[in-house]
mmCIF file of the C-alpha atoms, coordinates in Angstrom:
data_MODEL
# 
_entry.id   MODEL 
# 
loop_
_atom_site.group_PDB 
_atom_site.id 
_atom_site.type_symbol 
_atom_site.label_atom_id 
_atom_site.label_alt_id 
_atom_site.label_comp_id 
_atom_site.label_asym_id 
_atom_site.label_entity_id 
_atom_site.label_seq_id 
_atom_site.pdbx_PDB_ins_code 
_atom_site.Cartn_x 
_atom_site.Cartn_y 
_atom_site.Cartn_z 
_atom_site.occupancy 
_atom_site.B_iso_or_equiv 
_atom_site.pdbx_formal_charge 
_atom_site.auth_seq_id 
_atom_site.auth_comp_id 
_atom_site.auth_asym_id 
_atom_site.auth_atom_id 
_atom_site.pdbx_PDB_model_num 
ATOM 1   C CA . UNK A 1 1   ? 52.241 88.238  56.986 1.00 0.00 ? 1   UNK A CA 1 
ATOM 2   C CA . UNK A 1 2   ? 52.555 86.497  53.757 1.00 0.00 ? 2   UNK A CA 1 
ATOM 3   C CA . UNK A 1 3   ? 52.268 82.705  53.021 1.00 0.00 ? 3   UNK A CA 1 
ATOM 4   C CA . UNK A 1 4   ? 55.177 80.710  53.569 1.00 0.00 ? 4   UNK A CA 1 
ATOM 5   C CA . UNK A 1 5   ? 57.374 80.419  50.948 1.00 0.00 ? 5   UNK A CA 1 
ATOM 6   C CA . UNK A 1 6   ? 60.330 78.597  49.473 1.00 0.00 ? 6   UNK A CA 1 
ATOM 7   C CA . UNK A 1 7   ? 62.359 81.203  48.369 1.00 0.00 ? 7   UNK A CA 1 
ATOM 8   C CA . UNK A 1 8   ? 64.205 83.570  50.609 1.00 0.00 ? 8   UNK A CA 1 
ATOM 9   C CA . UNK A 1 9   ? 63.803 87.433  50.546 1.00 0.00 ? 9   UNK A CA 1 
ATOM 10  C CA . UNK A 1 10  ? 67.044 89.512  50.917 1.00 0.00 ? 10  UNK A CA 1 
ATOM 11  C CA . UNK A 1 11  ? 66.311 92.696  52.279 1.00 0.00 ? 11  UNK A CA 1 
ATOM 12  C CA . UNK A 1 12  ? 69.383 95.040  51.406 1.00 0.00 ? 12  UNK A CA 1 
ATOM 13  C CA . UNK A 1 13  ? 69.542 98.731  53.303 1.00 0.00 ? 13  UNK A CA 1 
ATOM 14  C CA . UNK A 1 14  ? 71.644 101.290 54.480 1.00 0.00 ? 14  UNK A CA 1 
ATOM 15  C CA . UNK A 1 15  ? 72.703 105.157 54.824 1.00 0.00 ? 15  UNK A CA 1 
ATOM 16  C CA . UNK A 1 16  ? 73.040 106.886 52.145 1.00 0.00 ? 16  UNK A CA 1 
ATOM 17  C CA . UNK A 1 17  ? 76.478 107.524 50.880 1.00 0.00 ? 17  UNK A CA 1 
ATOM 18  C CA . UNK A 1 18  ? 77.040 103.656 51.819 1.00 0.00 ? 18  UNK A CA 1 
ATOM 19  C CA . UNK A 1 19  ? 77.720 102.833 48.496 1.00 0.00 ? 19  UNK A CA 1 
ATOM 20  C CA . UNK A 1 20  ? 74.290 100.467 48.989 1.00 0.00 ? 20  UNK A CA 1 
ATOM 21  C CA . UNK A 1 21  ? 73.063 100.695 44.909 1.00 0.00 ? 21  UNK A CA 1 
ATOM 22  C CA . UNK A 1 22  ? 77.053 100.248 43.615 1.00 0.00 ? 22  UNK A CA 1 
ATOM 23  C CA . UNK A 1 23  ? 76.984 96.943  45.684 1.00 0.00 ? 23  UNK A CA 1 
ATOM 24  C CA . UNK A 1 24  ? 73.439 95.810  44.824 1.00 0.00 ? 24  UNK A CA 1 
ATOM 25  C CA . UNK A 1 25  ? 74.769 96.464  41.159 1.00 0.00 ? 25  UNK A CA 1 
ATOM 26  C CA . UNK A 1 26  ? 78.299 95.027  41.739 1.00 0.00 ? 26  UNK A CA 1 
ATOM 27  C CA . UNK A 1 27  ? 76.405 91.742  42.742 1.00 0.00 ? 27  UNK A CA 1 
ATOM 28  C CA . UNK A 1 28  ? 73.539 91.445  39.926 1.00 0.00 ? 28  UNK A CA 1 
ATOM 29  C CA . UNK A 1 29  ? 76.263 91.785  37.009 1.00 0.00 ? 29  UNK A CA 1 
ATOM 30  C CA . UNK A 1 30  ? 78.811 89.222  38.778 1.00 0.00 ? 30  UNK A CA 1 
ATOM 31  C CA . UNK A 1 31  ? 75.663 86.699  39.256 1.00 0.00 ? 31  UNK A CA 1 
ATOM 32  C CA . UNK A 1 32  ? 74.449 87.313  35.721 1.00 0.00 ? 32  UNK A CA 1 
ATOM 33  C CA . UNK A 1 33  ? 77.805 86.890  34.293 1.00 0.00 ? 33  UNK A CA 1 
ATOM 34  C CA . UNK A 1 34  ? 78.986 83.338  36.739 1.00 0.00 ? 34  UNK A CA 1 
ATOM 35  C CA . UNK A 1 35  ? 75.741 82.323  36.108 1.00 0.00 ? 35  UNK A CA 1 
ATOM 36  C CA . UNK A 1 36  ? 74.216 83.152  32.340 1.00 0.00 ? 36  UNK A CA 1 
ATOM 37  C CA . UNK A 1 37  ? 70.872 81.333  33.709 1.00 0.00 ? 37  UNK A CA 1 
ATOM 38  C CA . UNK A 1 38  ? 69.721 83.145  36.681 1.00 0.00 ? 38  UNK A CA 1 
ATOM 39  C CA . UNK A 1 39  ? 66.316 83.319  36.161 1.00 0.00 ? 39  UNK A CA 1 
ATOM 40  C CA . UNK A 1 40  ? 65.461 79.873  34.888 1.00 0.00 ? 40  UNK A CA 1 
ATOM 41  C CA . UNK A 1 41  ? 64.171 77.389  37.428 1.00 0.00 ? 41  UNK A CA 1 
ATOM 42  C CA . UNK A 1 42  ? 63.825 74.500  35.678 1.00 0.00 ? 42  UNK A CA 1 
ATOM 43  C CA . UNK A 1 43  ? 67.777 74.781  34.810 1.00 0.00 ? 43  UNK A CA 1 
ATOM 44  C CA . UNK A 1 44  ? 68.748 75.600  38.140 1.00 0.00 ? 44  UNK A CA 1 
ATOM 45  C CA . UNK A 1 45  ? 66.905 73.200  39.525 1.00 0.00 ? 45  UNK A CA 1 
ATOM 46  C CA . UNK A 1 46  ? 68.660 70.642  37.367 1.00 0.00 ? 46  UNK A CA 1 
ATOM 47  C CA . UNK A 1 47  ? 71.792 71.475  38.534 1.00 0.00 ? 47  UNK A CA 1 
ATOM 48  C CA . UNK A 1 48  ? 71.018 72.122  42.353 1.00 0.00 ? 48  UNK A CA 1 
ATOM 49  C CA . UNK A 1 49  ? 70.764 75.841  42.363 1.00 0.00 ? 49  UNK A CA 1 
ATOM 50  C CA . UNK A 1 50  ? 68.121 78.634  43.362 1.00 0.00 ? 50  UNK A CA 1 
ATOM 51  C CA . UNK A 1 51  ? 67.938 80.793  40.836 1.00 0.00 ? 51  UNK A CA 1 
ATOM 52  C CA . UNK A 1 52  ? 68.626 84.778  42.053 1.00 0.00 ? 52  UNK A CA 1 
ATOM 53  C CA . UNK A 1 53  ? 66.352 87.344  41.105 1.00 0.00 ? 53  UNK A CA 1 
ATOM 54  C CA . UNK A 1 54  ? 66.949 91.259  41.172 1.00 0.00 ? 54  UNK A CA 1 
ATOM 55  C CA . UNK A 1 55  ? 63.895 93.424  41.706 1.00 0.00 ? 55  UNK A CA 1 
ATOM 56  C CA . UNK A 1 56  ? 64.030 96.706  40.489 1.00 0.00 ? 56  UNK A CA 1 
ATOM 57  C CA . UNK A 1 57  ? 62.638 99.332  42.552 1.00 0.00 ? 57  UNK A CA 1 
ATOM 58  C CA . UNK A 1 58  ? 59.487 102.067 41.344 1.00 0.00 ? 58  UNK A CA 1 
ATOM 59  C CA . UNK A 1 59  ? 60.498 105.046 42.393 1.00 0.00 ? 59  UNK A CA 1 
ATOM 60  C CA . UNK A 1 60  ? 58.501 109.130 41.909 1.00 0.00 ? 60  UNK A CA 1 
ATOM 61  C CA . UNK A 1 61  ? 62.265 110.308 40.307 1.00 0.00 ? 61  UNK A CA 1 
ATOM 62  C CA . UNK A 1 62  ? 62.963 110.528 37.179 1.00 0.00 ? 62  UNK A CA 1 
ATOM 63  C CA . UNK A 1 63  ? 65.049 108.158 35.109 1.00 0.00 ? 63  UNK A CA 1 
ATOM 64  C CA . UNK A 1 64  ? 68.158 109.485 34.383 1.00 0.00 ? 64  UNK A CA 1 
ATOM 65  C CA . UNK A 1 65  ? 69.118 111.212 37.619 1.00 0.00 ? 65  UNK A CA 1 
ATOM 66  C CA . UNK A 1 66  ? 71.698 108.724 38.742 1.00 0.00 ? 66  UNK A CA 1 
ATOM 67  C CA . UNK A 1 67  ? 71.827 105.859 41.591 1.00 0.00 ? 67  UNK A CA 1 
ATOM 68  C CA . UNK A 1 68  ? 70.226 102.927 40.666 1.00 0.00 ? 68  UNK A CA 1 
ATOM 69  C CA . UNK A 1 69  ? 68.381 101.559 38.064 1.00 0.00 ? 69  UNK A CA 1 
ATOM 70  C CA . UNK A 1 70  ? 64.674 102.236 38.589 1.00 0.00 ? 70  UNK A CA 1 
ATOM 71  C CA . UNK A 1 71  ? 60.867 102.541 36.763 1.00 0.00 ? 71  UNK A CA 1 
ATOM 72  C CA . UNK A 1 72  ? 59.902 106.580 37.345 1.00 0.00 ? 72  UNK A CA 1 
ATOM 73  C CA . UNK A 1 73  ? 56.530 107.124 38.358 1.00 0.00 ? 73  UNK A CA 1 
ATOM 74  C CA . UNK A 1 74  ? 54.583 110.001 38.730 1.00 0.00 ? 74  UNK A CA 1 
ATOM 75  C CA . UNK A 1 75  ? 53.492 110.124 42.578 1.00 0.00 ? 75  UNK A CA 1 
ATOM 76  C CA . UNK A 1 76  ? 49.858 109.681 40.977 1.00 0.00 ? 76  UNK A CA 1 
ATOM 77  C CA . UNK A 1 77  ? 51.238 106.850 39.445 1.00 0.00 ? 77  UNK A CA 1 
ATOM 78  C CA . UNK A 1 78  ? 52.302 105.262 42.277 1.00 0.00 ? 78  UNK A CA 1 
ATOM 79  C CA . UNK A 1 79  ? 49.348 105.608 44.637 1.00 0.00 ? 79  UNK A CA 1 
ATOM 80  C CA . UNK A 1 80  ? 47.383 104.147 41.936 1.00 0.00 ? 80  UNK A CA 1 
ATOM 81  C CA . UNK A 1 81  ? 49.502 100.855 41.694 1.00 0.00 ? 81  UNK A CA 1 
ATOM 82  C CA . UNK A 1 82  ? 49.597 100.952 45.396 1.00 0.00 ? 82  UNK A CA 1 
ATOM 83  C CA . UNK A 1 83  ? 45.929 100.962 45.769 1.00 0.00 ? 83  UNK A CA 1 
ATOM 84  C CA . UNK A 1 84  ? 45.613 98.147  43.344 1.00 0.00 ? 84  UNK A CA 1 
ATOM 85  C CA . UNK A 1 85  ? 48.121 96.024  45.606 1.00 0.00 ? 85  UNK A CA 1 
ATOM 86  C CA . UNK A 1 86  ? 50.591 95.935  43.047 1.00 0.00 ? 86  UNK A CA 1 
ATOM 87  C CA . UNK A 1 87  ? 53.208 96.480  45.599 1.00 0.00 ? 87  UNK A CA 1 
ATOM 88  C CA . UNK A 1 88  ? 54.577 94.032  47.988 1.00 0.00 ? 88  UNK A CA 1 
ATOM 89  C CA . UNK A 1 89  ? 56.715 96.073  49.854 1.00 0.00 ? 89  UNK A CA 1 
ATOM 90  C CA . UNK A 1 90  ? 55.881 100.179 49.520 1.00 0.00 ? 90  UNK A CA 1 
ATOM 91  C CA . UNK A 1 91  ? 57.381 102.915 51.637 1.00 0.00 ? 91  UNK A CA 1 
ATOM 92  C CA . UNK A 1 92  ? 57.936 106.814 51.556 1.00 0.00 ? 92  UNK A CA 1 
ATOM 93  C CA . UNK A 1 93  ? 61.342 108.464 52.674 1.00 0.00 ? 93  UNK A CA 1 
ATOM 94  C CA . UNK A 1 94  ? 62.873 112.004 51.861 1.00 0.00 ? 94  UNK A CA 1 
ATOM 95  C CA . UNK A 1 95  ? 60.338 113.112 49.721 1.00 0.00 ? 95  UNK A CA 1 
ATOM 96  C CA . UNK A 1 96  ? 59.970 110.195 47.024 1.00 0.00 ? 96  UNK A CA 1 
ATOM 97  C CA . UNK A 1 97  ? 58.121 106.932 46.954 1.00 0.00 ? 97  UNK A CA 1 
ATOM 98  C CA . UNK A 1 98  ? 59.613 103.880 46.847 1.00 0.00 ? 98  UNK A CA 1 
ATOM 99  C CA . UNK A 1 99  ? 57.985 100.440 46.047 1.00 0.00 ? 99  UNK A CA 1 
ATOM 100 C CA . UNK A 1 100 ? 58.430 96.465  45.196 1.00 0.00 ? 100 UNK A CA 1 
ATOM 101 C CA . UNK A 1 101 ? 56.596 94.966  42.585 1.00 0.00 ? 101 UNK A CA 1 
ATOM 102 C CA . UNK A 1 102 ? 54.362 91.553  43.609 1.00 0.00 ? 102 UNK A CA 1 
ATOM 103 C CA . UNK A 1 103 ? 55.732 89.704  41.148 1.00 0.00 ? 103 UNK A CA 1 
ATOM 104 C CA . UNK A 1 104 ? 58.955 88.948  43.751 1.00 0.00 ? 104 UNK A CA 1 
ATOM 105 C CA . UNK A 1 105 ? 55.769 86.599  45.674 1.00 0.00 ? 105 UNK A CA 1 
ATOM 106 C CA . UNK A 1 106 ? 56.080 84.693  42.560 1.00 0.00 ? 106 UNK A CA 1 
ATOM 107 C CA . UNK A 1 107 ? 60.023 84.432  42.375 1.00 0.00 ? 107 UNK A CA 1 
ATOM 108 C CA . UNK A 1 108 ? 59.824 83.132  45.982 1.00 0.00 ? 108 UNK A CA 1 
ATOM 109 C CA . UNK A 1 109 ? 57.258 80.605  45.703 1.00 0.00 ? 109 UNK A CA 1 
ATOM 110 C CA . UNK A 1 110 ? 59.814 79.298  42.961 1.00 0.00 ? 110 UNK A CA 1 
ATOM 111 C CA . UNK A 1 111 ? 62.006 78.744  45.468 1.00 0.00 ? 111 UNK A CA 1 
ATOM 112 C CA . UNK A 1 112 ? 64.423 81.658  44.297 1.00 0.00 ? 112 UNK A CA 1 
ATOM 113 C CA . UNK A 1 113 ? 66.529 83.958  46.109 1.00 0.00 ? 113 UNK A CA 1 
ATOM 114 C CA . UNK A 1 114 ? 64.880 87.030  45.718 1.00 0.00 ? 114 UNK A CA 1 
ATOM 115 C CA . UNK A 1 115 ? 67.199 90.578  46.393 1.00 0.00 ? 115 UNK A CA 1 
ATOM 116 C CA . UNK A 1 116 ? 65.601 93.800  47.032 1.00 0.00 ? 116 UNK A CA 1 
ATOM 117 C CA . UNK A 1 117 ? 66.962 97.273  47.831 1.00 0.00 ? 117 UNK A CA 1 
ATOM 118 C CA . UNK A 1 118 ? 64.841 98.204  51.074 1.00 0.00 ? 118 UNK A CA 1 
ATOM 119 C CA . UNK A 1 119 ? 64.844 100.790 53.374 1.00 0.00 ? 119 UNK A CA 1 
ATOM 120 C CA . UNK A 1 120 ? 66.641 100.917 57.606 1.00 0.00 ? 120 UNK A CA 1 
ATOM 121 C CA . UNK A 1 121 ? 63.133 102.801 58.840 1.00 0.00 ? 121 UNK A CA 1 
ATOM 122 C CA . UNK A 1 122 ? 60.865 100.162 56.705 1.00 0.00 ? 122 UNK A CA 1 
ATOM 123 C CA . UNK A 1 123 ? 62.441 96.980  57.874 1.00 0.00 ? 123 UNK A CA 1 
ATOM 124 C CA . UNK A 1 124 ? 60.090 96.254  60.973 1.00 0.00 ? 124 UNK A CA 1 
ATOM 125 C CA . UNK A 1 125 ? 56.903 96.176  58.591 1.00 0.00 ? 125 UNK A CA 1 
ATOM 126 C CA . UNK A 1 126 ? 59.560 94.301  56.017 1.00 0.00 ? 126 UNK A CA 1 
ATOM 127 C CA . UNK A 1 127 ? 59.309 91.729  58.952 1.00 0.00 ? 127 UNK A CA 1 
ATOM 128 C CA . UNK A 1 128 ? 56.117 91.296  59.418 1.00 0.00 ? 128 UNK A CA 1 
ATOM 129 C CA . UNK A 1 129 ? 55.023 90.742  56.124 1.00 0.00 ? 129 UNK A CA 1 
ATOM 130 C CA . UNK A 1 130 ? 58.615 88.308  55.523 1.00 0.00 ? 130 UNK A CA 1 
ATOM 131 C CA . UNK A 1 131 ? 59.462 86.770  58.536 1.00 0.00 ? 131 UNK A CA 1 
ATOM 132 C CA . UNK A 1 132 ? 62.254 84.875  57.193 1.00 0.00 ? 132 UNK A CA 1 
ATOM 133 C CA . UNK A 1 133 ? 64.113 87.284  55.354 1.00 0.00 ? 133 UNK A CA 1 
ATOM 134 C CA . UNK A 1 134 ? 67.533 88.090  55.761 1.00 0.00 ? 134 UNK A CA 1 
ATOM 135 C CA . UNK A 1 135 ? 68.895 91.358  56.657 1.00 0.00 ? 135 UNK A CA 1 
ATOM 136 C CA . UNK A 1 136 ? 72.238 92.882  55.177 1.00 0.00 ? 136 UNK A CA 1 
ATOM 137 C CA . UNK A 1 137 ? 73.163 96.160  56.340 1.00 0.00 ? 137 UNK A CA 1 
ATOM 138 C CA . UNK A 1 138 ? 75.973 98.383  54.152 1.00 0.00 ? 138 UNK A CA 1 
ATOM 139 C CA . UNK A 1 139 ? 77.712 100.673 56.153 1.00 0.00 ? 139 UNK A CA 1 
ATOM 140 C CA . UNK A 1 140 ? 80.929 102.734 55.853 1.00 0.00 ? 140 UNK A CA 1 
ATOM 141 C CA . UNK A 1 141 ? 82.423 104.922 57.598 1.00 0.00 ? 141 UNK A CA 1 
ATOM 142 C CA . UNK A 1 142 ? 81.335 108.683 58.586 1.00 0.00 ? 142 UNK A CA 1 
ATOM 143 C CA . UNK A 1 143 ? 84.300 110.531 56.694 1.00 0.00 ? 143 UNK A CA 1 
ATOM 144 C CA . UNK A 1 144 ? 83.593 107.921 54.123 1.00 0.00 ? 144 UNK A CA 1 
ATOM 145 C CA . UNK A 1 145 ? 79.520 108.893 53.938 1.00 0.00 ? 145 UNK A CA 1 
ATOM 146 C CA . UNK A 1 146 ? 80.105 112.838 54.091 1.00 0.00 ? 146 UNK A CA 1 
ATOM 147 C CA . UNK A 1 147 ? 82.769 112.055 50.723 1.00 0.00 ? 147 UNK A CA 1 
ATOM 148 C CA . UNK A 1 148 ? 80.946 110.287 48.978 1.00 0.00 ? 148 UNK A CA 1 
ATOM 149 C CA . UNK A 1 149 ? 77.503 112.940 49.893 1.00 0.00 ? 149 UNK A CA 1 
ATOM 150 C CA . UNK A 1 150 ? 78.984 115.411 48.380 1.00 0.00 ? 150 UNK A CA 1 
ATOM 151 C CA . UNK A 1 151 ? 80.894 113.699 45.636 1.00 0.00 ? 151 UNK A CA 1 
ATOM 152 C CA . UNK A 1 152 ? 77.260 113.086 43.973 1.00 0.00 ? 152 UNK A CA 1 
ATOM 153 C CA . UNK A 1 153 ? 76.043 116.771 44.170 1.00 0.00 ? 153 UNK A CA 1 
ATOM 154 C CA . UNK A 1 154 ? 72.823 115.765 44.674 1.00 0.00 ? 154 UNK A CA 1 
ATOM 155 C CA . UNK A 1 155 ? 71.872 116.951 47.668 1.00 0.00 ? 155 UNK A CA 1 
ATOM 156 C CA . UNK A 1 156 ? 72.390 120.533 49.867 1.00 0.00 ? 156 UNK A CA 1 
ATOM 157 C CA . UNK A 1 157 ? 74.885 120.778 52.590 1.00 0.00 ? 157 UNK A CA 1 
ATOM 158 C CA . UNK A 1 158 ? 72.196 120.910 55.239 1.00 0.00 ? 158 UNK A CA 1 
ATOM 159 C CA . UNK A 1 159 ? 70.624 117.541 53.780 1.00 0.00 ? 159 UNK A CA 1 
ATOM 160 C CA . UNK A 1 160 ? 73.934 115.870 53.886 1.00 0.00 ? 160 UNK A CA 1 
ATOM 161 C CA . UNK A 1 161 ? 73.943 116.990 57.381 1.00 0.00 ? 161 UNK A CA 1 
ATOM 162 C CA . UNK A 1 162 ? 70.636 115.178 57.994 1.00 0.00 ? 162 UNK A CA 1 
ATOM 163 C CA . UNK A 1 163 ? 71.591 112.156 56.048 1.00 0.00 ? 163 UNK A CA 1 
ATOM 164 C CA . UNK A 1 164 ? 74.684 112.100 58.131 1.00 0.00 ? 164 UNK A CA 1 
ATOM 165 C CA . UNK A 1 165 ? 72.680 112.444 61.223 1.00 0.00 ? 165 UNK A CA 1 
ATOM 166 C CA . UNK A 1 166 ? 70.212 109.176 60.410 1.00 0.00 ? 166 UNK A CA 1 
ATOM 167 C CA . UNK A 1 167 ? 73.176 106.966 59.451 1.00 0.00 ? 167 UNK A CA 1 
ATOM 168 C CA . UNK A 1 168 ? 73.771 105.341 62.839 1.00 0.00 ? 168 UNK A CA 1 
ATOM 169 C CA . UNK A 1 169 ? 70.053 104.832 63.758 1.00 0.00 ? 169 UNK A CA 1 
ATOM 170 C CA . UNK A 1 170 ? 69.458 101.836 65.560 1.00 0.00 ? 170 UNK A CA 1 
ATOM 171 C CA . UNK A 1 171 ? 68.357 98.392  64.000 1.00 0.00 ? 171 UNK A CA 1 
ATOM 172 C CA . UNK A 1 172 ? 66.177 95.855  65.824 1.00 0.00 ? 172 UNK A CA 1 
ATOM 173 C CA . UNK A 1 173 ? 68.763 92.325  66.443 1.00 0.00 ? 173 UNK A CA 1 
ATOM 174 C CA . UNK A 1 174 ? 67.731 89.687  64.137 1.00 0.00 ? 174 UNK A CA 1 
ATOM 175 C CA . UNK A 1 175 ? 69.205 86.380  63.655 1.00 0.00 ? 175 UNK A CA 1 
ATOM 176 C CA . UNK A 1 176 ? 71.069 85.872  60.761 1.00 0.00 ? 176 UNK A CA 1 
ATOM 177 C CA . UNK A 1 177 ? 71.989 89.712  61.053 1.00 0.00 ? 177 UNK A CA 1 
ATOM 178 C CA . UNK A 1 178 ? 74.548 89.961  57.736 1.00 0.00 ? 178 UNK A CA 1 
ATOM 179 C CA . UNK A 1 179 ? 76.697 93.663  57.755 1.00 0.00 ? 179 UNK A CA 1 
ATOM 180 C CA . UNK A 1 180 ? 79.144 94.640  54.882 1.00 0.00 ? 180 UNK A CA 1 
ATOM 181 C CA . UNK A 1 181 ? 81.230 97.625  55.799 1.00 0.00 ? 181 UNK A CA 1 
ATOM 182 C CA . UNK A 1 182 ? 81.332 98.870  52.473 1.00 0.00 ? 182 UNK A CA 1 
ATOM 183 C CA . UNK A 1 183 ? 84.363 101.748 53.141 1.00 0.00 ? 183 UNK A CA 1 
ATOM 184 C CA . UNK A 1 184 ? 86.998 100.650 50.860 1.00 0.00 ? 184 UNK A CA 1 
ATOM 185 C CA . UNK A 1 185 ? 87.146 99.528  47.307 1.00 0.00 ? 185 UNK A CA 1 
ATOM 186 C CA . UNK A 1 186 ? 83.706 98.477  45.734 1.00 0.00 ? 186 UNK A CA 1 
ATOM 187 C CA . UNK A 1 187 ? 85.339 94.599  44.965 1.00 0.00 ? 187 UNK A CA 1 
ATOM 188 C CA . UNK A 1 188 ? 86.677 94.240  48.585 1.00 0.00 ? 188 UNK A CA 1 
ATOM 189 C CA . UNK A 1 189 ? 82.924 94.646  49.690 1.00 0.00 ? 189 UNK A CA 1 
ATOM 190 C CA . UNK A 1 190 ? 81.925 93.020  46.829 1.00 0.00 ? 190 UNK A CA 1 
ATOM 191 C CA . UNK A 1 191 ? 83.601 89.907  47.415 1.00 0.00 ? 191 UNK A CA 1 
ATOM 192 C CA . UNK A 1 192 ? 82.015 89.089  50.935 1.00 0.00 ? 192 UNK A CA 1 
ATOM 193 C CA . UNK A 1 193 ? 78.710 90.211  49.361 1.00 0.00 ? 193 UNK A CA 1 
ATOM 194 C CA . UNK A 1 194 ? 79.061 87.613  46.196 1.00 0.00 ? 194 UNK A CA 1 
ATOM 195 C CA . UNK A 1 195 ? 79.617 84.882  49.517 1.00 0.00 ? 195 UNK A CA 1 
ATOM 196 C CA . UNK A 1 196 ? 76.468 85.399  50.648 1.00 0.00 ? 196 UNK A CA 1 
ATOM 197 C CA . UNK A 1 197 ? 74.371 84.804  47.343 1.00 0.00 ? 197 UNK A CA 1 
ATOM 198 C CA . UNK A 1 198 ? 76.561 82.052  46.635 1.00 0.00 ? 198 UNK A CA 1 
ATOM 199 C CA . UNK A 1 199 ? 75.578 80.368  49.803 1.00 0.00 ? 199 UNK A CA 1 
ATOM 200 C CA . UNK A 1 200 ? 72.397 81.095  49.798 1.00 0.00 ? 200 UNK A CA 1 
ATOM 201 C CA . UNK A 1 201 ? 71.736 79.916  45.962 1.00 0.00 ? 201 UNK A CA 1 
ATOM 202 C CA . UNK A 1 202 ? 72.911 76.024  47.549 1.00 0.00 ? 202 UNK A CA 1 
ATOM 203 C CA . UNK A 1 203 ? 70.878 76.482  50.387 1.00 0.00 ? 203 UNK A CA 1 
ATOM 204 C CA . UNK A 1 204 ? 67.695 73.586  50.482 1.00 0.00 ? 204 UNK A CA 1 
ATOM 205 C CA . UNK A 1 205 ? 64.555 75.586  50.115 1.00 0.00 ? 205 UNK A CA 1 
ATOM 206 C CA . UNK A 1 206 ? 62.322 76.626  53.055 1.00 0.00 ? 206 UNK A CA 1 
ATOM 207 C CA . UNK A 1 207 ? 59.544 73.552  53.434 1.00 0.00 ? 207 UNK A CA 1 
ATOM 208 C CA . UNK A 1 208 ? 55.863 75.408  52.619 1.00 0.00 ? 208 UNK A CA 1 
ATOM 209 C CA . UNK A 1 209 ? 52.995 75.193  54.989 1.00 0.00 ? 209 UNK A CA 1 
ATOM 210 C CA . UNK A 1 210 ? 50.270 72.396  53.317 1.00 0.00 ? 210 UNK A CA 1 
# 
């Protein structure tokens, strides 16, 4: 478990075809655009805001291949960051590697809200090392998933199948549980999602340990 910190970790996941990395990206351009200083803590401290702060996934895909924005890695690339702790968060799922970098420790003890694009099958060792973080699930309906699956082309028929199959896997209850049903229009979703940054950017900071 990491120190305490002031900031507060939002841990974003769910299925794939959920429309999870439109959202995440919905959010950081309407933040960055209400608020041209989102990164600056002496100016949001000034005006009684916590600053927001995007982290941007490493991830063994290339750049280029749609989805979100990401840093490609080789998988040798990875493991070797990973085995220098440069990872705070680091997990493996359909064949790729996905990590956080350590400099979101940093944004936290700041005192910022911190947003990261996790992972439904990571989230119990999420919880151990970030107690207080706060889960937000994006969901969407099945018909909605299997559209949206194949609308990408990315994947085979039988893996959409499988995707399809994982979407409703069970979470653990947490307080301060946040879901987003994400199966209509991307600003609909959006809108609710905005609510929650915006609350949590006047939110007093989390006390630290002495």
């Amino acid at each position: 478990m990491k120190e305490p910190v002031a900031g507060t970790l939002v841990y974003i996941m769910g299925p794939s075809g959920s429309g999870k990395d439109s959202l995440i990206e919905y959010a950081r351009r309407s933040v960055n655009r209400t608020y041209a200083q989102t990164w600056n803590a002496a100016v949001n401290t000034r005006q009684g805001l916590r600053p927001v702060f995007f982290a941007r996934r490493y991830i063994t895909r290339p750049a280029g291949t749609g989805g979100e924005r990401h840093y490609s890695l080789t998988r040798e690339a990875f493991q070797l960051r990973k085995s220098r702790g440069e990872f705070s968060l680091s997990w493996e799922s359909h064949g790729l590697c996905y990590g956080i970098g350590d400099d979101i420790d940093a944004c936290l003890t700041a005192g910022a809200v911190v947003v990261v694009n996790g992972s439904r099958e990571y989230l119990p060792e999420a919880l151990k090392l970030y107690p207080e973080l706060v889960p937000v699930l994006i969901s969407a309906r099945p018909e909605v998933l299997r559209e949206r699956l194949e609308k990408r082309g990315r994947e085979k028929q039988t893996d959409i199948d499988e995707r399809l199959a994982g979407a409703g896997m069970k979470l653990p209850e947490i307080s301060g549980f946040v879901r987003v049903d994400n199966s209509g229009s991307l600003a609909e979703a959006g809108r609710f999602f905005l609510g929650l940054f915006h609350r949590l950017r006047y939110m007093p900071a989390i006390e630290t340990k002495k």
